[in-house]
N, CA, C and O of each residue as an XYZ file, in Angstrom:
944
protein
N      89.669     75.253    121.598
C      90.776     75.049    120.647
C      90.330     74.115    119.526
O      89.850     72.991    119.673
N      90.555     74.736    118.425
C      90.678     73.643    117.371
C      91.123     72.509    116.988
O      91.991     72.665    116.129
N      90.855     71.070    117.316
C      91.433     69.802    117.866
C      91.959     69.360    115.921
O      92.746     68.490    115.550
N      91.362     70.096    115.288
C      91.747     69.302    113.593
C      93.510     69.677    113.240
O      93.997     70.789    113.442
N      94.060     68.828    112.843
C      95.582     68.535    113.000
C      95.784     69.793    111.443
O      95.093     69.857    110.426
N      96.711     70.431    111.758
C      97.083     71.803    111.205
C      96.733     71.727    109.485
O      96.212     72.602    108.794
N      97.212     70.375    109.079
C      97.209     69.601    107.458
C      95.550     69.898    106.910
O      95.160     70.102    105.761
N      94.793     69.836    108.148
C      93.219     69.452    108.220
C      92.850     71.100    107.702
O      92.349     71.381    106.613
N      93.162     71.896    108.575
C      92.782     73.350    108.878
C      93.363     74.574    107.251
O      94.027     74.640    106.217
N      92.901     74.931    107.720
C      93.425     76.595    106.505
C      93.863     77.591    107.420
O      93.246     78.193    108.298
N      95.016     77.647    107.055
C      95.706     78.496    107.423
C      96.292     79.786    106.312
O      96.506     79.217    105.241
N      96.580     81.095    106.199
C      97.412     81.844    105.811
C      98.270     83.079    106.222
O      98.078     83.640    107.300
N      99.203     83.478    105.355
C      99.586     84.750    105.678
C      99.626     86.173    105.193
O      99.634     86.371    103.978
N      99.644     86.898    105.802
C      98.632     88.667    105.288
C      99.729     89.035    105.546
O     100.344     88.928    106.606
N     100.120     89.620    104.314
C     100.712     90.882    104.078
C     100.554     92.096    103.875
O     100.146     92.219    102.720
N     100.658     93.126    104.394
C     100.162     94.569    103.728
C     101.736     95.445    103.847
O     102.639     95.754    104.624
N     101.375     95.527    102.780
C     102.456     96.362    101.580
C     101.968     97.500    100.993
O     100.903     97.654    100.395
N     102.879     98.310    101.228
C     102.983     99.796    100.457
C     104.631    100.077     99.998
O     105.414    100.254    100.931
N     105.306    100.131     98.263
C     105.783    100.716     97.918
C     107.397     99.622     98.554
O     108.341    100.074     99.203
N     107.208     98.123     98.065
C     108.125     97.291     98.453
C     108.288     96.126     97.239
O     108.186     94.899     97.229
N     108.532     96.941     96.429
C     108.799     95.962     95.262
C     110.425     95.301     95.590
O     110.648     94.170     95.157
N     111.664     96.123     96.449
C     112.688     95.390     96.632
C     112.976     94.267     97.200
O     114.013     93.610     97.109
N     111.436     93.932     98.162
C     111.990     93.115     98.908
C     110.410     92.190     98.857
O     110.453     90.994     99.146
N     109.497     92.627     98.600
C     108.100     91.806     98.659
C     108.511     90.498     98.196
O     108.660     89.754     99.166
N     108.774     89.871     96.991
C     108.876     88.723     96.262
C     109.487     87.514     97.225
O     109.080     86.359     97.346
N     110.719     88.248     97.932
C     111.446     87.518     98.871
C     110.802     87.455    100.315
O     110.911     86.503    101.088
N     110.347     88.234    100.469
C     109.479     87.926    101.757
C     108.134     86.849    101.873
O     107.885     85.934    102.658
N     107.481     87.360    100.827
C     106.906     86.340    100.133
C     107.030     85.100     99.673
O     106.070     84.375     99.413
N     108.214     84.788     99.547
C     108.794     83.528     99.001
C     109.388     82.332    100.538
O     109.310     81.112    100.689
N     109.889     83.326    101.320
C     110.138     82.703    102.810
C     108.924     82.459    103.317
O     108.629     81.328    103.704
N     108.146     83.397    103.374
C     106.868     82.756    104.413
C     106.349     81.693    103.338
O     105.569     81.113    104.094
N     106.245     81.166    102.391
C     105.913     80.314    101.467
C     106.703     78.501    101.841
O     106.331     77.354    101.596
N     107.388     78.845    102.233
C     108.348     77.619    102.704
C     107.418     77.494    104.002
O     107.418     76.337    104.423
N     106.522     78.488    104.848
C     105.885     77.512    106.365
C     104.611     77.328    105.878
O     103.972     76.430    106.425
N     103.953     78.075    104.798
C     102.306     78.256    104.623
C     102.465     78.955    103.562
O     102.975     80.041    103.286
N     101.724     77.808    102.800
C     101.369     77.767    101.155
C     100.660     79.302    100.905
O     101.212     80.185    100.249
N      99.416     79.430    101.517
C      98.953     80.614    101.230
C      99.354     81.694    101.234
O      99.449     81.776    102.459
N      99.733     82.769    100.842
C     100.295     84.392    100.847
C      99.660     85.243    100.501
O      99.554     85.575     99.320
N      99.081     85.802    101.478
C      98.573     87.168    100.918
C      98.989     88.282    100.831
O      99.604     88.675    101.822
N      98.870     89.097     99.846
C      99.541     90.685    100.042
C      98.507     91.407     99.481
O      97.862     91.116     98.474
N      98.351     92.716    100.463
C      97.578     93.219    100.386
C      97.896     94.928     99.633
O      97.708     96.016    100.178
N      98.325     94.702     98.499
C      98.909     96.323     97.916
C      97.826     97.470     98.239
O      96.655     97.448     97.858
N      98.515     98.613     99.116
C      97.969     99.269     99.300
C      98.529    100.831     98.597
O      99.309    101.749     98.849
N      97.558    100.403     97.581
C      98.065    101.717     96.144
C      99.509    101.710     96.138
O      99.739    102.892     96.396
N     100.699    101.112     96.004
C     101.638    101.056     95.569
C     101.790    101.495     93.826
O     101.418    100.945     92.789
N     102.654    102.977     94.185
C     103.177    103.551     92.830
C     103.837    102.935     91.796
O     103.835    103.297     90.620
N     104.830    101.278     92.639
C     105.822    100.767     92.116
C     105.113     99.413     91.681
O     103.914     99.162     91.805
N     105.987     98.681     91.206
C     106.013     97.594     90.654
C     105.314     96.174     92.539
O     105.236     94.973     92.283
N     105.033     96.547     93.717
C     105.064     95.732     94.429
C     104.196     94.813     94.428
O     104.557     93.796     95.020
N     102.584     94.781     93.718
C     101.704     94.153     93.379
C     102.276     93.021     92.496
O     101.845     91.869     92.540
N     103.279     93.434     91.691
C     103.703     92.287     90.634
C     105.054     91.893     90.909
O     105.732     91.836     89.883
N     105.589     91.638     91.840
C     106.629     91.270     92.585
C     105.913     90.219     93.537
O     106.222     89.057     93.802
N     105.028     90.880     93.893
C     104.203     90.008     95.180
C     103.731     88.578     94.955
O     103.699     87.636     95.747
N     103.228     88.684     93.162
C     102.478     87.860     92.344
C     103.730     86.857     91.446
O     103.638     85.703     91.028
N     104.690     87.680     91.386
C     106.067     86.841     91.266
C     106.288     86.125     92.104
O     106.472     85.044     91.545
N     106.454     85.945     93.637
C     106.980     85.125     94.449
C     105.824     84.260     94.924
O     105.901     83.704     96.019
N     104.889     84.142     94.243
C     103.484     82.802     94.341
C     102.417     84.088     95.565
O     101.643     83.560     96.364
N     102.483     85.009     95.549
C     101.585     85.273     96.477
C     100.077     85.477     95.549
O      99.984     85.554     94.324
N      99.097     85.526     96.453
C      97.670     86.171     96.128
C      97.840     87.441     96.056
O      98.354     87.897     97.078
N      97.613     88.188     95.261
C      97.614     90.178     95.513
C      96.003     90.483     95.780
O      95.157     89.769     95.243
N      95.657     91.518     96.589
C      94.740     91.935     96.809
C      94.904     93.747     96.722
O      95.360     94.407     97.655
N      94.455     94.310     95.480
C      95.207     95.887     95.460
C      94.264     96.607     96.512
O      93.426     96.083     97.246
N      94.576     97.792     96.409
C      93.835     99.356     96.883
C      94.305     99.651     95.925
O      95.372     99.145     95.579
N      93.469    100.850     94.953
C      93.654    101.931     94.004
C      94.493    103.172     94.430
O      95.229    103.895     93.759
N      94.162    103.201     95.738
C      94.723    104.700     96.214
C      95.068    104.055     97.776
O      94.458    103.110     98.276
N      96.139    104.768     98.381
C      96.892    104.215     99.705
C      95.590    104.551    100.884
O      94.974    105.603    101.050
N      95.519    103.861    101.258
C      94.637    103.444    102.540
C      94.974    103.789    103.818
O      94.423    104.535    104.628
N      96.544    102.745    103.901
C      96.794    103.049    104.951
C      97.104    101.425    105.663
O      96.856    100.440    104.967
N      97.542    101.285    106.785
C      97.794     99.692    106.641
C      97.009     99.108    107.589
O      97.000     97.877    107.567
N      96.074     99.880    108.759
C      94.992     99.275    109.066
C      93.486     98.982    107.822
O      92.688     98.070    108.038
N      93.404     99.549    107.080
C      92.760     99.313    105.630
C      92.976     98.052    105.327
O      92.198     97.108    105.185
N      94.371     98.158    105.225
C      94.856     96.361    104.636
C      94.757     95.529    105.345
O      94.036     94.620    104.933
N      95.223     95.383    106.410
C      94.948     94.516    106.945
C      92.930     94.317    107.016
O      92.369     93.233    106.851
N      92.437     95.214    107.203
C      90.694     95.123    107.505
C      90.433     93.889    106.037
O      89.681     92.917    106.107
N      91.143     94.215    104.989
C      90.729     93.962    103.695
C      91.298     92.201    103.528
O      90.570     91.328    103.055
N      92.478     91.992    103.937
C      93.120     91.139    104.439
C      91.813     89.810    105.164
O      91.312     88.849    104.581
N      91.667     90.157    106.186
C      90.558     89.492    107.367
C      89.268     89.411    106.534
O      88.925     88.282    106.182
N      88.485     90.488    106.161
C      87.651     89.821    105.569
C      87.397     88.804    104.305
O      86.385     88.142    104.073
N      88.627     88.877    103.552
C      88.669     87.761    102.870
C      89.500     86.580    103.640
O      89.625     85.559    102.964
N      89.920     86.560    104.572
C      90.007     85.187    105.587
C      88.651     84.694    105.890
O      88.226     83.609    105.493
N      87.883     85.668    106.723
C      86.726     85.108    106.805
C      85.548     84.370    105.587
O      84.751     83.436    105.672
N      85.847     85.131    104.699
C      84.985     85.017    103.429
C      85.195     83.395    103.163
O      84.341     82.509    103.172
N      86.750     83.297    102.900
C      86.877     81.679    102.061
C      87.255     81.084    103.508
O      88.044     80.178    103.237
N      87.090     81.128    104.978
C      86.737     79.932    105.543
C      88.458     79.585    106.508
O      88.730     78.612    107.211
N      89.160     80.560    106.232
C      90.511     80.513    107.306
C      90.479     79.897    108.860
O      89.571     80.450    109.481
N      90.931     79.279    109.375
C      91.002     78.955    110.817
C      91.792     79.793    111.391
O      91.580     80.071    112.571
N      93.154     80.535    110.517
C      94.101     81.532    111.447
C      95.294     82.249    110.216
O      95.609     81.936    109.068
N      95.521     82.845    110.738
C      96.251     84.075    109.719
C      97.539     84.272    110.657
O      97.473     84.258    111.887
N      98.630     84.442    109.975
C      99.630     85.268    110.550
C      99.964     86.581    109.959
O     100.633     86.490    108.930
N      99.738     87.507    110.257
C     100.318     88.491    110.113
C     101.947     89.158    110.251
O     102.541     89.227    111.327
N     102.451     89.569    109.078
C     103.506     90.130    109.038
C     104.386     91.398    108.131
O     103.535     91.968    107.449
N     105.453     91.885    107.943
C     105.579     93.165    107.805
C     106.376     93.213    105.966
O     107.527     92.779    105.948
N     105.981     93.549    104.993
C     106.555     93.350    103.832
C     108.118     93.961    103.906
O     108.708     93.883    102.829
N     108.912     94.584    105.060
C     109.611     95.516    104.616
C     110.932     93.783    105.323
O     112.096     94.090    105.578
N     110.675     92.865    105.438
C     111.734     91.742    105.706
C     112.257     92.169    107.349
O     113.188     91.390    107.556
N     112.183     92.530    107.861
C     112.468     92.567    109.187
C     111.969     91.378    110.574
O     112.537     90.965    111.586
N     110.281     91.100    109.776
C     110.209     89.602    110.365
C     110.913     88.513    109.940
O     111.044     88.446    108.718
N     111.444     87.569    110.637
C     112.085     86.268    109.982
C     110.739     85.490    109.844
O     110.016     85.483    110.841
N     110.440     85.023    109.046
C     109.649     84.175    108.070
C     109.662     82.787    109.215
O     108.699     82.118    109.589
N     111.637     82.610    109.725
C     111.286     80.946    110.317
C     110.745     81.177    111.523
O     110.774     80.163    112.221
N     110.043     82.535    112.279
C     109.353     82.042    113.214
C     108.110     81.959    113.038
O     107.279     81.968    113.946
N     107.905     81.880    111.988
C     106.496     81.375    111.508
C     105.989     80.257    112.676
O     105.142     80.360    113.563
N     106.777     79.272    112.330
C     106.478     77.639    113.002
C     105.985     77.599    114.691
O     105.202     76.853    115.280
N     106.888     78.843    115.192
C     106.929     78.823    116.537
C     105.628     79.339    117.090
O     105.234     79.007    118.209
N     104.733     80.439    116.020
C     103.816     81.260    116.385
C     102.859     79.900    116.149
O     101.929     79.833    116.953
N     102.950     78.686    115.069
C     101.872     78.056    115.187
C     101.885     76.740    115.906
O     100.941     75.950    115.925
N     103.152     76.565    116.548
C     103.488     75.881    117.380
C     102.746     75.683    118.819
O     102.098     74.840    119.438
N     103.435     77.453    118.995
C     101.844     77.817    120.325
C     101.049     77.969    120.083
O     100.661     78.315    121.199
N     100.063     78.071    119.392
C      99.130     78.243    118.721
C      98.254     76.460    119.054
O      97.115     76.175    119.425
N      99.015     75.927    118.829
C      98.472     74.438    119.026
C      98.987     73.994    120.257
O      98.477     72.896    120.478
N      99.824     74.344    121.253
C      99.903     73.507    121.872
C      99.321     74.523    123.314
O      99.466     74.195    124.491
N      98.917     75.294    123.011
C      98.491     76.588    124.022
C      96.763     76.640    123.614
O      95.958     76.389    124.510
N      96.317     76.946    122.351
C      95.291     77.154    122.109
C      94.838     78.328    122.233
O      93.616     78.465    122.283
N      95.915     79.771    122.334
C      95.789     80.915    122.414
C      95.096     81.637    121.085
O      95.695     81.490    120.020
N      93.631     82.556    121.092
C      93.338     82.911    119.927
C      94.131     83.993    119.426
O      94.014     84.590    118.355
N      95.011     84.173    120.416
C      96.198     85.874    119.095
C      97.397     85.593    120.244
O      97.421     85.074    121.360
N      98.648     86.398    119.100
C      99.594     85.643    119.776
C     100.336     86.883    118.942
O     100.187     87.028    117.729
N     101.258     87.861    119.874
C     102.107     88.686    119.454
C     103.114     88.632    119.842
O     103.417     88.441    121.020
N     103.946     88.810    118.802
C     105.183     88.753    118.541
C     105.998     89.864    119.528
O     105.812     91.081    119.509
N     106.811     89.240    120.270
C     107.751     89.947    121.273
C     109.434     90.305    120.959
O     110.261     89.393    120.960
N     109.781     91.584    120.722
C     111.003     92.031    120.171
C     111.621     92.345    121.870
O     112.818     92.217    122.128
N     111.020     92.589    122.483
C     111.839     93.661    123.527
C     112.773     92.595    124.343
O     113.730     93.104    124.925
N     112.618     91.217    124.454
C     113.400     90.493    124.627
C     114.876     90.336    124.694
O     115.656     90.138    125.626
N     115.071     90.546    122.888
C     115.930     90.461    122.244
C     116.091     91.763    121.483
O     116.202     91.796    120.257
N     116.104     93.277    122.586
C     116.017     94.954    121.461
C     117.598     95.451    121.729
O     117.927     96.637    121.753
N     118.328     94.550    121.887
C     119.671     95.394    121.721
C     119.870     96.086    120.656
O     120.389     97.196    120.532
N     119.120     94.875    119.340
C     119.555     96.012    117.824
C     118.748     96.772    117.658
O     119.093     97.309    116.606
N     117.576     97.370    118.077
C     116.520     98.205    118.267
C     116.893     99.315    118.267
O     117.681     99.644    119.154
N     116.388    100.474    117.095
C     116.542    101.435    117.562
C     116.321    102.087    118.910
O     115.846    101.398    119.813
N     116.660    103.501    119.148
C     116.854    103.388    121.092
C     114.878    104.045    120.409
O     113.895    103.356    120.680
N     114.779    105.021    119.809
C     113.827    106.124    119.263
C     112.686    104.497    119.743
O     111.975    104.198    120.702
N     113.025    103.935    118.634
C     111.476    102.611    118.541
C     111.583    101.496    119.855
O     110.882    100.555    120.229
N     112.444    101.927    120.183
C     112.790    100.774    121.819
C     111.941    101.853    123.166
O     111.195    101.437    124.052
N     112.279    102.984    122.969
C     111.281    103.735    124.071
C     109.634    104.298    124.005
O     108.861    104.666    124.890
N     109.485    104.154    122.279
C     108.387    104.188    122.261
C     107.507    103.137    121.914
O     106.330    103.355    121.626
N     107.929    102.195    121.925
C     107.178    100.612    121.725
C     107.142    100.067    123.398
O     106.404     99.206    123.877
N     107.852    100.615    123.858
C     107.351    100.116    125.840
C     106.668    101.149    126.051
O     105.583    100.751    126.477
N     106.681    102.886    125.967
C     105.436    103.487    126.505
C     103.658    103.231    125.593
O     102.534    103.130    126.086
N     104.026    103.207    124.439
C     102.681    102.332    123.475
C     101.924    101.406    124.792
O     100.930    101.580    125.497
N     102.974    100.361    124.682
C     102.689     99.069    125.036
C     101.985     99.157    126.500
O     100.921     98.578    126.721
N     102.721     99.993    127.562
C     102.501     99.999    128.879
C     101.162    100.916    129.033
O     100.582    100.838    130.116
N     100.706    101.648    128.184
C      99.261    102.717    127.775
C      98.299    101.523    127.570
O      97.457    101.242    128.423
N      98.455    100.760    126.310
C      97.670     99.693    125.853
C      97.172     98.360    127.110
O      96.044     98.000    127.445
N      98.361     97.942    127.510
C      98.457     96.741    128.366
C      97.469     97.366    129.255
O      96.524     96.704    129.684
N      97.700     99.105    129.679
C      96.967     98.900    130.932
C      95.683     99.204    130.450
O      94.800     99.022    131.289
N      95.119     99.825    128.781
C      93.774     99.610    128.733
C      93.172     98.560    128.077
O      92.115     98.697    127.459
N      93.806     97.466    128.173
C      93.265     96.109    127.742
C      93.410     95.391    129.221
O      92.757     94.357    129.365
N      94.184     95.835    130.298
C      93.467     94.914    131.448
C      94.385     94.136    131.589
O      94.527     93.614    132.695
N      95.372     93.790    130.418
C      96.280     92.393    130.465
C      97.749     92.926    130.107
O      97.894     94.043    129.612
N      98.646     92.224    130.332
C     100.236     92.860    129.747
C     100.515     92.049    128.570
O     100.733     90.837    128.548
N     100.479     92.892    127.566
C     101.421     92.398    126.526
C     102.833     93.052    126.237
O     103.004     94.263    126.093
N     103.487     92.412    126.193
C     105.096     93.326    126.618
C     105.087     93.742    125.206
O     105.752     94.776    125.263
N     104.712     93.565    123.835
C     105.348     94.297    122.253
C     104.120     94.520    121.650
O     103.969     94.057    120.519
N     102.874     95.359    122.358
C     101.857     95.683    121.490
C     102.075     96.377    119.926
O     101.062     96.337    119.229
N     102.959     96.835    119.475
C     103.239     97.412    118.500
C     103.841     96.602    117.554
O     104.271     97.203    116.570
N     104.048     94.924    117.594
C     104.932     94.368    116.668
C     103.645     93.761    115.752
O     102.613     93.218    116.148
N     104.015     94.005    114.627
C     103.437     93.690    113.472
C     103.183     92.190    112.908
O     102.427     91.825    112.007
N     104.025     91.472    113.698
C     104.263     89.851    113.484
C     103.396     89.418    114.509
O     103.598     89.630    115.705
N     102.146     88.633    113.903
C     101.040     88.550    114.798
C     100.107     87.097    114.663
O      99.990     86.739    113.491
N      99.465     86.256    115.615
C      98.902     85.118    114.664
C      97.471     85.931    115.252
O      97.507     86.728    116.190
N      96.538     85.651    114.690
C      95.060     85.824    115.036
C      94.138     84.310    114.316
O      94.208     83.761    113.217
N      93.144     83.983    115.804
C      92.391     82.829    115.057
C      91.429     83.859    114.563
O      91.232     84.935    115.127
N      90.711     83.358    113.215
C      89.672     83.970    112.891
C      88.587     84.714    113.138
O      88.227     85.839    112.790
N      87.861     83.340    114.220
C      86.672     83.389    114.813
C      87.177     85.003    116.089
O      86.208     85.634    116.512
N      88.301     85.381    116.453
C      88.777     86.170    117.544
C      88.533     87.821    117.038
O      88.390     88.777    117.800
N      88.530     87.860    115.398
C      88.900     89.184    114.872
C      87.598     89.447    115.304
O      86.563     88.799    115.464
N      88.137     91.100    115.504
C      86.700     91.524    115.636
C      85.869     91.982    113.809
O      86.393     92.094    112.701
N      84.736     92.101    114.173
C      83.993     91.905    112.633
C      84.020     93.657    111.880
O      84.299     93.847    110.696
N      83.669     94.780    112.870
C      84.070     96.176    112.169
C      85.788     96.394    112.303
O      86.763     96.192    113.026
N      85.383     96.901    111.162
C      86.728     97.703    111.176
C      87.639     99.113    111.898
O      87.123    100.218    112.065
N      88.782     98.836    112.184
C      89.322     99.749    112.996
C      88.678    100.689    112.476
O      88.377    100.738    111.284
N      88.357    101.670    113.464
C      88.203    103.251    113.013
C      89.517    104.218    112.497
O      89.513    105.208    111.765
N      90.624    103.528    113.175
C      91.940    104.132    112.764
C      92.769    103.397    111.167
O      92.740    102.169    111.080
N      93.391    104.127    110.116
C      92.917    103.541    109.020
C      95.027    103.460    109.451
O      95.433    102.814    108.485
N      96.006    103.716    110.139
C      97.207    103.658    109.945
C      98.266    102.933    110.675
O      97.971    101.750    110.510
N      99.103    102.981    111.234
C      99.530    102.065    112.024
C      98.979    101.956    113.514
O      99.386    101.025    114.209
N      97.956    102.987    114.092
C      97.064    103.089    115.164
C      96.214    101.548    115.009
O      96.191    100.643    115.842
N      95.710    101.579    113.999
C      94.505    100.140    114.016
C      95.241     98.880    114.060
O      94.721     97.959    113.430
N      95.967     98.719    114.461
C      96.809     97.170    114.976
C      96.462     97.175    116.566
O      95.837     96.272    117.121
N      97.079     98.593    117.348
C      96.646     98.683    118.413
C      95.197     98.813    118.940
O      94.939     98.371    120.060
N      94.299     99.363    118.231
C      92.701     99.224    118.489
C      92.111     98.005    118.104
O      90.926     97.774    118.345
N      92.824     97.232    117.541
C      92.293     95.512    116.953
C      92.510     95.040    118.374
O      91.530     94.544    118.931
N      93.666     95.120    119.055
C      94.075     94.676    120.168
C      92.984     94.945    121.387
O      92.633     94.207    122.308
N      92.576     96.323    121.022
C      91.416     96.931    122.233
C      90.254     96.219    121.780
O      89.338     96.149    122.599
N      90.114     95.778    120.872
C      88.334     95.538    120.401
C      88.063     93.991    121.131
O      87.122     93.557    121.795
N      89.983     93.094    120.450
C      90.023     91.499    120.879
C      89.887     91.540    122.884
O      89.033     90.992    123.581
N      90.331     91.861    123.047
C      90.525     92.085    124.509
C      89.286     92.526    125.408
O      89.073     92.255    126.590
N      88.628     93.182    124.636
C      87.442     94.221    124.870
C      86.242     92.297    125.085
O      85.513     92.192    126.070
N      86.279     91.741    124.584
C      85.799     90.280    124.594
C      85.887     89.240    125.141
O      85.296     88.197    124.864
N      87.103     89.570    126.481
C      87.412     88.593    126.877
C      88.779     87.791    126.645
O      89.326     86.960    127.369
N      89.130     88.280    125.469
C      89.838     87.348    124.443
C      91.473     87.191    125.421
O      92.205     88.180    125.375
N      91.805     86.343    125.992
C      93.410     86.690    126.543
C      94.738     86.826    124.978
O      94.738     86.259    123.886
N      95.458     87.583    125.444
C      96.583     87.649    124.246
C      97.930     87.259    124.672
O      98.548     88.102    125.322
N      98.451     86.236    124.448
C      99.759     85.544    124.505
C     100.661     86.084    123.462
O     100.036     86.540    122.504
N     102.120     86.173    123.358
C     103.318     86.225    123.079
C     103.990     85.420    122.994
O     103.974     84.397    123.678
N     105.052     85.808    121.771
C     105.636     84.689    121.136
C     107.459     85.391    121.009
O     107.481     86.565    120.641
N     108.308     85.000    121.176
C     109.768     86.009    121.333
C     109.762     85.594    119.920
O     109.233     84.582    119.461
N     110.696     86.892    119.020
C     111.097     86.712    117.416
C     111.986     87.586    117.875
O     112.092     88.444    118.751
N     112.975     86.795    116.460
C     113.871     87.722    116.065
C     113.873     88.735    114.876
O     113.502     88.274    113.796
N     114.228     90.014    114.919
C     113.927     91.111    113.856
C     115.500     91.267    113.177
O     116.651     91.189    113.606
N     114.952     91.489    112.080
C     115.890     91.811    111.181
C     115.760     93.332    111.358
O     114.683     93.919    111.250
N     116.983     93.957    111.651
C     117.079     96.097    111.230
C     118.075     95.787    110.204
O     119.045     95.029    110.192
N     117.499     96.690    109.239
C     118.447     97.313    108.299
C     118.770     98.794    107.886
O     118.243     99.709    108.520
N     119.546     99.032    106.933
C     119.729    100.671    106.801
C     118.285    101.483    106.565
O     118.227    102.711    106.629
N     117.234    100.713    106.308
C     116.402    102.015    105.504
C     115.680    102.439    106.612
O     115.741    101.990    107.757
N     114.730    103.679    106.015
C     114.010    104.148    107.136
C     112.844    103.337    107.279
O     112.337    102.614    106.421
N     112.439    103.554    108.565
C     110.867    102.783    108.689
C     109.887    103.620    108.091
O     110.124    104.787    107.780
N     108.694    103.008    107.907
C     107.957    104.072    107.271
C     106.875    104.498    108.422
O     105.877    105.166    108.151
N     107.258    103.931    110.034
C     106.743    105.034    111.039
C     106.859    106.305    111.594
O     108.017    106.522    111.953
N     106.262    107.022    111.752
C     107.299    108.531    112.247
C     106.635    108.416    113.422
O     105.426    108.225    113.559
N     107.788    108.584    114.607
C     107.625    108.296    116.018
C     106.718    109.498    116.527
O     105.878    109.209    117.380
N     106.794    110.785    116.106
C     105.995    111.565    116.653
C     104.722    111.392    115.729
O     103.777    110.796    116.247
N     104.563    111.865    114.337
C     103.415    111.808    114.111
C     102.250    110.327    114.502
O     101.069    110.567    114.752
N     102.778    108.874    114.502
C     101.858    107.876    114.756
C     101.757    108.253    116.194
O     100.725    108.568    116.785
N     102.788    108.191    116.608
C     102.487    108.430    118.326
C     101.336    109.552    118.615
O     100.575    109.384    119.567
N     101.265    110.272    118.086
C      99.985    111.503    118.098
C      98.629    110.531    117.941
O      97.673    110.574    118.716
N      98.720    109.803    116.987
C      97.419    108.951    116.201
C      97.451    107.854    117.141
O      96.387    107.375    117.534
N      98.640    107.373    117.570
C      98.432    106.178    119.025
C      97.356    107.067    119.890
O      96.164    106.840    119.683
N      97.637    107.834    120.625
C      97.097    108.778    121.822
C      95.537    109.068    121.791
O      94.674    108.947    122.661
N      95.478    109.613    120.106
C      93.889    110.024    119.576
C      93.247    109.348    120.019
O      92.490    109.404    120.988
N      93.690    108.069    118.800
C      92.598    106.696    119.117
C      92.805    106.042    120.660
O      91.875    105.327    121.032
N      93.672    106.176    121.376
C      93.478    105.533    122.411
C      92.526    106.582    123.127
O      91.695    105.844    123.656
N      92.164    107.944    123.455
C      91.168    108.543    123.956
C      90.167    108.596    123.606
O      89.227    109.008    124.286
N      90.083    108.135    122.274
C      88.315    107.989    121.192
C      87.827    106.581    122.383
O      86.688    106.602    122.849
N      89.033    105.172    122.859
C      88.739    104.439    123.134
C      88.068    104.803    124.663
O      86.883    104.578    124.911
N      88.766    105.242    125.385
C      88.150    105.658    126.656
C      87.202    106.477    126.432
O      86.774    106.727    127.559
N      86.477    107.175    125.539
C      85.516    108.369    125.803
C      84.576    107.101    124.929
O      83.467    107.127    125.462
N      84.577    106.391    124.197
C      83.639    105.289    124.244
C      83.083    104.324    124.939
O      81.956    103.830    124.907
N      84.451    104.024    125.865
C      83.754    103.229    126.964
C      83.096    103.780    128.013
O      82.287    103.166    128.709
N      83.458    105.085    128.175
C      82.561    105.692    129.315
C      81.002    106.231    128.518
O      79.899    106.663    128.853
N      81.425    106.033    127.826
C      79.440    106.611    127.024
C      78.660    105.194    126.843
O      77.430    105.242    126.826
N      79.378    103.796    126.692
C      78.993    102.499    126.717
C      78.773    102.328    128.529
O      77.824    101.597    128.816
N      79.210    102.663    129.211
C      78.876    102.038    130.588
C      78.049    103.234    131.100
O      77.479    103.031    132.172
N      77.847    104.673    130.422
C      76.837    105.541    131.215
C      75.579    105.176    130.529
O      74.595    105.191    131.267
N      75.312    104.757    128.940
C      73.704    103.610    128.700
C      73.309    102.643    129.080
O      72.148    102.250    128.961
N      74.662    101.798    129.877
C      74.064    100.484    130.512
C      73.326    100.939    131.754
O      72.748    100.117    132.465
């Protein structure tokens, strides 16, 4: 654990954004009240969200053309690593994370010394859709059991990671799949992963997940993962 008192350390927060100019500035502006730094990571946004982002004090980091939001985030991390970060929080531009549990994720963070720390909805999923409430426990219960460890909300986007923990390639999965294979790579190391309970904001709009098509791209990459590890333990 990092013994230098939080004031000492660099800390920030990663955003990846696609096509959220309504609400970026303000999301941006809350996580700004726990940690000065803000990153957003525009990923080819058609709209105005790059300069909304840059309105509410954030750093913008574009894509020309949509990526995808494991992209962003990849793009995200390596400029953590680049200028020298101790830990990043990760979170979702569309306002559904509350910003004030920022404190709590770095709370444990210091008083645990956990290198990643995900954010737990199922706690508190009464307002949960039922669609994203049954498929965020079968995700999760697939994942948990091929990482070895239980994380009860592998799929929540509100995340702390210490630096030194990320892994250094990039997901092979470029969409909402590579959050969950970051998870396989950290784990894949040893790394234990702790949880943190938050509260989510739902509102009227749609998510921009589609339960069947990611769920297809969950499944892929989770069998790319097993048909790798068995070709890694038949060369050893």
């Amino acid at each position: 654990m990092n013994t230098l008192p939080l004031a000492e350390r660099r800390a920030c927060v990663v955003i990846p954004a696609y096509s959220e100019e309504r609400k970026i500035r303000d999301v941006v502006a809350r996580a700004r009240q726990y940690l000065p730094t803000v990153i957003v990571v525009d990923d080819g946004s058609p709209d105005r969200t790059a300069a909304e982002a840059a309105a509410g004090g954030a750093l913008v980091l574009r894509h020309f053309r949509n990526l995808g939001k494991g992209a962003a985030l990849n793009t995200a991390f390596r400029y953590a690593w680049v200028n020298g970060f101790d830990f990043l929080i990760t979170l979702d531009a569309d306002g559904q994370h509350a910003s004030a549990d920022i404190p709590r994720f770095i709370e444990t963070y210091e008083c645990t010394g956990a290198s990643v720390l995900i954010g737990n909805r199922m706690e508190t999923r009464s307002n949960m859709p039922l669609v994203r409430r049954w498929t965020n426990r079968l995700m999760s219960w697939f994942l948990s059991r091929a990482m070895g460890q239980r994380v009860p909300d592998t799929q929540c986007g509100f995340r702390l990671y210490r630096c030194a923990a990320l892994p250094r390639s990039a997901p092979r999965a470029t969409r909402f799949a590579a959050e969950s294979e970051i998870l396989l790579a950290i784990a894949a190391q040893g790394v234990r992963i702790g949880s943190v309970p938050i509260t989510v904001i739902y509102s009227d709009e749609s998510s921009k997940i589609n339960p069947l098509r990611d769920t297809f791209r969950f499944f892929l990459m989770l069998a790319r993962y097993y048909r790798d590890r068995r070709r890694r333990r038949g060369q050893a």
